[in-house]
N, C-alpha and C positions, 0 to 999 in steps of 0.2 A: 270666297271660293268661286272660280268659274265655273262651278258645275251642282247641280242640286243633288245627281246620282250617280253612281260609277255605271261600268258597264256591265256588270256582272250582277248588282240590284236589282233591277223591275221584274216585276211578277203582274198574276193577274188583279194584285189588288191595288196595281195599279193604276188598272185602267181610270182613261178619262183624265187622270193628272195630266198636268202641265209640266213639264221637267227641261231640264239643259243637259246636255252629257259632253265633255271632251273625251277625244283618243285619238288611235291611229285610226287609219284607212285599212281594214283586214282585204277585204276586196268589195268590188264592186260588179253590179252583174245591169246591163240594161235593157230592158224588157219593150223600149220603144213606146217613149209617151210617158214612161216611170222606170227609177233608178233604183237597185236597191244597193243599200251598202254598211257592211257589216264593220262594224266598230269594235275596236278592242281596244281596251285599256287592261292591268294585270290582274282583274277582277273578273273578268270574262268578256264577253263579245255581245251585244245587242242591234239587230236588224235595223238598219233606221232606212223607210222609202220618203223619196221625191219624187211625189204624185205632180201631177199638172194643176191641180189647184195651190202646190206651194208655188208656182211660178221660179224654181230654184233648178227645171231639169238640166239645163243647159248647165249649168255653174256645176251641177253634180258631176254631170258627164264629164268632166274635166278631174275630175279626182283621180288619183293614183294610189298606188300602194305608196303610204306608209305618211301618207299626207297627216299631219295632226289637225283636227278639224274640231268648232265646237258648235252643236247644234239645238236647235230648241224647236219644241215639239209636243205633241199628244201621245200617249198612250195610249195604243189600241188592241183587241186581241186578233190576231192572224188569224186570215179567211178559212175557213175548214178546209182541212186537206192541208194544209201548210206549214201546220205544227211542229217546230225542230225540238225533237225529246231528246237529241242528243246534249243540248246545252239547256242551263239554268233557265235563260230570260226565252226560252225559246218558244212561247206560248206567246207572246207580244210581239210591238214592234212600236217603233218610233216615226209616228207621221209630223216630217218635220214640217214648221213654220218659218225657220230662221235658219243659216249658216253662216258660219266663219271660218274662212282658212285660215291657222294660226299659221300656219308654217307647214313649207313645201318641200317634198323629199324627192334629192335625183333619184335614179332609178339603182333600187338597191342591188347590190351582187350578189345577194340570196334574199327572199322574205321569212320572215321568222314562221310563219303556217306551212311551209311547203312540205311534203312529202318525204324528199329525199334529203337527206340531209348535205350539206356542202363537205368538205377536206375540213380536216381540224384547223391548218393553218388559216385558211378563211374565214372560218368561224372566231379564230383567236383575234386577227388585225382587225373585224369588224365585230367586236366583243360586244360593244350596246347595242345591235341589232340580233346577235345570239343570245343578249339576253333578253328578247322579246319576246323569246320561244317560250312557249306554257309547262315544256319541262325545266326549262332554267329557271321561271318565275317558282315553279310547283318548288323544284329542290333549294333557290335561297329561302322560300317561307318554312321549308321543312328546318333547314338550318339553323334560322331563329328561334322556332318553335322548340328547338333539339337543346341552344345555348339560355333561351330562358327558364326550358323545363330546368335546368339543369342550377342556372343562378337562384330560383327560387328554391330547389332542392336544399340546398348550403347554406341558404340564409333561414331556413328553418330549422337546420340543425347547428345553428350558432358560430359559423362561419363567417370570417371577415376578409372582405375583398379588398387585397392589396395590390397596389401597384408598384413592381420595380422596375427598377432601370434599363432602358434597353441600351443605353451606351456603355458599356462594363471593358472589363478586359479579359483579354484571353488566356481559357483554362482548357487542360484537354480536355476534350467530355467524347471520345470517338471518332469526329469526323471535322474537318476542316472549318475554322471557323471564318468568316464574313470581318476585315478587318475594315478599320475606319479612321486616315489618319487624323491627329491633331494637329490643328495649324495655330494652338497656342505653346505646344510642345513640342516641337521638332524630335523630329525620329522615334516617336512614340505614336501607339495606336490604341484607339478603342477595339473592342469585338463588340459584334452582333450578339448575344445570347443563344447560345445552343437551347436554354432552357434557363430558367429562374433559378437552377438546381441550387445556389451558395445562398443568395438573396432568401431562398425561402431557409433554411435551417438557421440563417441567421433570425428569423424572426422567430424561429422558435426558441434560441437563445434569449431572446428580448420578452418572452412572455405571452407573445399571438396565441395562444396553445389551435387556434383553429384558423388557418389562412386558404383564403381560394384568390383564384387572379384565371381569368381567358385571358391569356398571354399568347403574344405572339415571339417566334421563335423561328432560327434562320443556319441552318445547315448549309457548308458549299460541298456538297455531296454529287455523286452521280445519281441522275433521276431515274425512274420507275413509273410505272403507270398509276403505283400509289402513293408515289413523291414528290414533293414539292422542296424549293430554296427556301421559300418562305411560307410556314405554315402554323396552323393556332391549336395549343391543347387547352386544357381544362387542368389546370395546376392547384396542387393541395395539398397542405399538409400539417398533419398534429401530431400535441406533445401526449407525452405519458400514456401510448400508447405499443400494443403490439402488431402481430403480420393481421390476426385474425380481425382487428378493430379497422383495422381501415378497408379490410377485405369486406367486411361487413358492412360499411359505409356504404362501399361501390354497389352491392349487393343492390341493396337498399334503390340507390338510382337506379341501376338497371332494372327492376320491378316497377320502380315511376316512370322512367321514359318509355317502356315498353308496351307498359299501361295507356299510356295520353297520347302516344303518336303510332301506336300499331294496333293500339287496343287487344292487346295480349295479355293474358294472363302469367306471371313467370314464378314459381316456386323457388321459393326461396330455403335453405344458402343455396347457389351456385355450386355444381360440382367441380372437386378437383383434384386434379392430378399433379406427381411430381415431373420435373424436368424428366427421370432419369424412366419414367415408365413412358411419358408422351414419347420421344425418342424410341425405347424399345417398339411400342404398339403401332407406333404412329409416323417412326422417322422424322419429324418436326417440332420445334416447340411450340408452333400454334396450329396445332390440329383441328383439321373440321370435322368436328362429333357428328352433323348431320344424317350420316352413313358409315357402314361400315368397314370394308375390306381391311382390316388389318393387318399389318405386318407380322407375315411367321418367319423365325429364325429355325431355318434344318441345316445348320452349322455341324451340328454332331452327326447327324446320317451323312452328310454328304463327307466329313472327310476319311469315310470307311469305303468311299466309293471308286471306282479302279477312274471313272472321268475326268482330269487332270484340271478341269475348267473348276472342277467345284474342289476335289481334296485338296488341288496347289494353292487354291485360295484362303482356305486353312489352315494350312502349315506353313504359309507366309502371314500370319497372323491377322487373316481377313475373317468373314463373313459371308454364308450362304443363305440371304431370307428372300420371302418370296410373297406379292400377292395374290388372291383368287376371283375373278371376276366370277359370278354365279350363273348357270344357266345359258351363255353369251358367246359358246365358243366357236357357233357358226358366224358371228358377226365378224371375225377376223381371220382375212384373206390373209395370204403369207404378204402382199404388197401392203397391207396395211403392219403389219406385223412386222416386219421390215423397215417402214418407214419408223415406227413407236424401238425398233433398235437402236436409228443411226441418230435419232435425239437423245437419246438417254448416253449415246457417245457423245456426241460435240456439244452438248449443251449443259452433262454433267460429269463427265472426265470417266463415264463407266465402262469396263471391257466390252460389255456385250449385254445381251439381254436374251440369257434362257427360255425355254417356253414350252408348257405339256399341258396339252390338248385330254381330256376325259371322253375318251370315246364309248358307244353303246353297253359296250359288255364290263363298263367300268373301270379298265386299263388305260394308260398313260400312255399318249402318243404325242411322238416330236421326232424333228433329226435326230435330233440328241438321244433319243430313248434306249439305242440299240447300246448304249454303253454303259447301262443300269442292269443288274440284274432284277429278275421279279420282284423278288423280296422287296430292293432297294425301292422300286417304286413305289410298293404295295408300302411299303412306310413312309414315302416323301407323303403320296397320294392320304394316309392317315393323318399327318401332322398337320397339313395341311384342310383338313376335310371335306376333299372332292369329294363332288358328287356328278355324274352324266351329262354332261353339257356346260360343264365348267373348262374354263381357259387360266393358266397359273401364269405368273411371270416372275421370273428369278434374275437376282441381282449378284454373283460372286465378287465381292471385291473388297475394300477397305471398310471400316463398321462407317466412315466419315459420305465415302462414296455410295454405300445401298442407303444414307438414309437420304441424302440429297435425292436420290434416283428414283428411290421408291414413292417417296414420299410428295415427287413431281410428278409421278407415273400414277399414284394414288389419284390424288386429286384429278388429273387429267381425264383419265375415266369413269371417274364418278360425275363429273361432269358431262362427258360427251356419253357414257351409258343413262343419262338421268336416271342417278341413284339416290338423288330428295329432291324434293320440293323448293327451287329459287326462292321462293318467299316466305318460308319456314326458316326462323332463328334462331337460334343455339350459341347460349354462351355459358361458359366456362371459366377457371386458374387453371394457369399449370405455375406449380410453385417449386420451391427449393431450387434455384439455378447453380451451377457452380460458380464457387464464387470467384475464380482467375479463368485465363486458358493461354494458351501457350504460343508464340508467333514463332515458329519453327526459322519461317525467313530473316527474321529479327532476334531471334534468342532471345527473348525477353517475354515476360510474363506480362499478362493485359488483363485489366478489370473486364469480368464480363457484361455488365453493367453500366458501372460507374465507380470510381474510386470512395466515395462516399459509402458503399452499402457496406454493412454490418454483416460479418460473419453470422453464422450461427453458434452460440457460446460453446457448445460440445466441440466444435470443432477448431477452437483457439489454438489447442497446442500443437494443430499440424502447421503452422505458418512455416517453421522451419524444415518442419518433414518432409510434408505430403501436403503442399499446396495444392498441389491437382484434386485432390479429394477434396477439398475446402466447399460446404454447400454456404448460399448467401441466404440471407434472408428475404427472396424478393419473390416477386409474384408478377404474374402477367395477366390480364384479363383478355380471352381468346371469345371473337364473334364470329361463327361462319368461318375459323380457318386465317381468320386474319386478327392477328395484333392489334388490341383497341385501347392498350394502356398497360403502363407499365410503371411498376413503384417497388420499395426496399423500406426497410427498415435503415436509419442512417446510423453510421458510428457519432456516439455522442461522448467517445472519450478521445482526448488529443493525444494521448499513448498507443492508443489502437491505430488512430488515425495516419499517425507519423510510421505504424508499423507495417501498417499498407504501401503506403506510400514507399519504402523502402524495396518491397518486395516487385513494387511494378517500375522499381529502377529510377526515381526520384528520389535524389537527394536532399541532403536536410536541406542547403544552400537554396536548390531550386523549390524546394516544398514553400520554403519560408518568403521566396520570393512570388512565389504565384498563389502561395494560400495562407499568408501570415496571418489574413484578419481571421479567419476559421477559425487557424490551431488554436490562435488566443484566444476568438470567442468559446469556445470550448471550455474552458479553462473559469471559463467566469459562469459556473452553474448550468450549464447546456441539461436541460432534460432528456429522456430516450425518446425519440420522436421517429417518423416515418410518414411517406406521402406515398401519392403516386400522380402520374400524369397519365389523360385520357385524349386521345388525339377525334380533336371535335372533327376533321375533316373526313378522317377515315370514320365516324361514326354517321357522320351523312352519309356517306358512299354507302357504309351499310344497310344504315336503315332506310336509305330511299333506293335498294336493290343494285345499283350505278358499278358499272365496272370501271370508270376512269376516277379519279382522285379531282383531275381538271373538273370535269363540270361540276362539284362540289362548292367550288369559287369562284369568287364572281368576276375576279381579275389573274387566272393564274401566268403560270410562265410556261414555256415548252421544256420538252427533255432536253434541252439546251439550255434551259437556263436565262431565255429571252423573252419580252414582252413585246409578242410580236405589233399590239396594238400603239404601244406608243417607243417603240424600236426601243426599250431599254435592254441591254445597259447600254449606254452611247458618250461619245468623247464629250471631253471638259475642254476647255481652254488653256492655253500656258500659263496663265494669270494666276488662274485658278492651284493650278500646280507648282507656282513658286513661293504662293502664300502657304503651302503647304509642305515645302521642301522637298518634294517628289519627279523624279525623272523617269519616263518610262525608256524601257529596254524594249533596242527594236533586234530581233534575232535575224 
């Protein structure tokens, strides 16, 4: 090793030692006669000065940011008065004897210590100087610390880490997949892996009874601020089990990781709700419990009311629910009130966005009010449970448009009211999902899941009937409002399976073509099994507070789909594409 300690090491007992240290150059400050300069490497930063007795000022003063430099030196304790308690080693300092420049840095387009931060795109094309930052350093160790809690978790409860294939072929699984041609096979393609989904049920056909794999997995999706092209969950799955046993598993880890990297205590089981109450209470299937404001439906009061905004929305087979911000109703001007309308139009397709103000004497006031009789109000304002200083907000429209609406509207002010605590956790299921839903644009029936999940038995003999009613057996594990994994129980009979499949418009032809090896394995002893998948990136994000998905990785792509650092995706050669049998299409 070039170095006897990192920079983030020396304390005071180490004074008087002899040590070496490499790093960058954090900065430099020169005091005339002695230089001082602050080292970093991703352990922390150590003062190191060139005094006039190392004979080294000169050579110092030539340093820059981001110089990698290796010095040798005494430990000493800083002069009184000089003490940095903001950092570790900050009671010492390094009076050096010796330097070497290992290497010299042009002048960077940002340094990783500075204040302000740079544009994402700069940050992205110069990605190993962003990640010199002490938050990018802080959240890849939180990462690791996140993926090992989690591998030792599994291998303690007798868990075998498998690995499958990532050159597979393509299966629907929802979203566009990543193809990859053969250039031993002309006109044929691998896929990218949506997810291990086949690979692992087959192993549970094989006997694995308990499989884990950090699999990485590659959707051609439109991105998100919490999506990536390419990204890693936490895969698993066993046999001879039910929804409650793997629910139980997860349980289980979230108590350990919550335990070891937040140092939280979490009560166990997890609470949880069905699909079909989150939606009512909550408008979303991943609600954040955090706070409250709930979703009330005054569906029945309003279509007795003479105001055409709420009865016609009624009698065209919609919905009148509404939320109540508490106490808060001077915080909004009609300009801001106003503005919280014409988004919940253009950004969730909703007519408008009602609104009554709980004035002194406990009455309901709005434009709209003069078109309610007393009563009418005195029962919205009950349903509701105003009280003096509350602001409501109503949605009249489709059950599909108040829950998008409200359910954005929700969340948005709980946020900008601070209605909890950013760094207080809450996780939850919301279980029983339906198990189809319906693509009106398409006429055609769509897993809401995956084709693989297992009805719930009570509800076999609607296949024919009352699809729509069909619940699955799946489950969602909700952190904060956001989606952190997701899993099913699988169909583990090939008659079921082939009966799905018929329903979401696959034919025997095509089933047998894109999932022969299944239905077969199926057929040769398949046990009842079930997994779920845990999305390790979005569980950084969480537990290290982060609102972008990007700084979670340490190489991501843009909402394009681009690597701005090393310009991918970028041309091939013709060479390359005749061994391949491929011509591009120029439009």
């Amino acid at each position: 090793m070039l170095r006897t300690h990192t920079c983030g090491e020396l304390r005071a007992d180490n004074i008087d030692d002899t040590v070496t240290l490499c790093g960058w150059v954090d900065s430099t400050r020169d005091h005339g006669g002695a230089v001082f300069v602050d080292l970093r490497d991703r352990y922390g930063k150590t003062q190191v000065v060139f005094g006039p007795e190392s004979g080294l000022v000169e050579e110092a003063s030539a340093l820059r940011s981001e110089d990698v430099i290796k010095v040798i030196g005494s430990i000493a304790a800083r002069p009184e008065g000089t003490v940095n308690e903001k950092i570790d080693t900050g009671a010492v300092e390094l009076r050096t004897s010796e330097l070497e420049v290992l290497n010299k840095s042009k002048t960077p387009p940002f340094t990783p210590s500075q204040q302000e931060l740079p544009g994402e795109d700069l940050r992205l094309k110069y990605r190993y100087l962003d990640l010199r930052r002490q938050q990018m350093q802080d959240t890849l160790v939180l990462r690791s610390k996140i993926v090992n809690t989690m591998r030792q978790y599994f291998d303690e409860n007798d868990f075998i880490d498998v690995e499958t294939p990532i050159l597979g072929r393509s299966t629907p699984e929802g979203a566009r997949d990543y193809l990859v041609p053969s250039r031993v096979h002309h006109k044929h393609f691998y896929a990218l892996p949506q997810s291990p989904q086949l690979y692992k049920q087959i192993m549970m056909v094989a006997g694995y009874d308990r499989y884990v794999q950090v699999a990485r997995c590659f959707r051609d999706e439109d991105l998100r601020a919490d999506r990536q092209p390419e990204f890693t969950q936490l895969d698993l799955e066993m046999s001879f089990v039910d929804a409650d046993d793997v629910i139980g598993m997860i349980d289980g880890l979230v108590q350990r990781m919550a335990k070891e990297v937040l140092d939280l205590d979490v009560q166990l089981p997890l609470p949880r709700m069905t699909y079909d109450e989150a939606m009512e209470r909550f408008g979303h299937d991943a609600p954040d419990l955090r706070f409250g404001m709930e979703l009330i439906n005054c569906s029945d009061i309003a279509e007795k009311v003479e105001f055409r905004v709420f009865s016609g929305a009624v009698s065209n087979g919609g919905v009148v629910r509404g939320i109540k911000a508490d106490g808060v109703a001077a915080d909004f001007s009609r300009k801001r009130i106003d503005e919280l309308t014409e988004w919940v139009k253009q950004d969730f397709g909703a007519k408008g966005l009602a609104w009554f103000r709980v004035e002194e004497d406990g009455s309901l006031w709005s434009p709209i009010s003069k078109n309610f009789s007393d009563e009418e109000l005195a029962a919205i304002a009950e349903r509701m449970g105003a009280n003096v200083g509350d602001i409501m907000f109503f949605i009249a429209d489709s059950w599909e448009v108040s829950c998008k609406a409200l359910a954005a509207l929700r969340k948005r002010l709980g946020a900008e009211l601070s209605l909890y605590d950013p760094a207080t956790m809450n996780f939850s299921w919301v279980i029983e999902f339906p198990m189809f839903e319906f693509d009106e644009e398409e006429q055609r029936w769509n897993a809401m899941h995956h084709p693989f999940t297992a009805p719930r038995e009570q509800d076999m003999p609607m296949f024919e009937t009352e699809p729509h009613s069909m619940r699955a057996i799946a489950y969602d594990l909700v952190i904060n409002g956001s989606e952190a994994g997701g899993g099913t129980i699988r169909i583990h009979d090939s008659a079921i399976q082939s009966k799905v499949f018929e329903l979401l418009g696959i034919d025997a032809e095509t089933a047998r073509d894109r999932f022969g090896f299944l239905l077969d394995a199926l057929q040769y002893g398949a046990p009842p099994h079930g997994g779920i998948a845990l999305g390790i990136d979005r569980w950084v994000m969480l537990f290290g507070g982060l609102e972008n998905i990007r700084d979670c990785i340490a190489f991501p792509k843009t909402q394009k789909a681009a690597d701005l650092m090393t310009e991918a995706p970028g041309g091939v050669d013709k060479r390359q594409l005749r061994e391949l049998g491929i011509k591009t299409v120029d439009e």
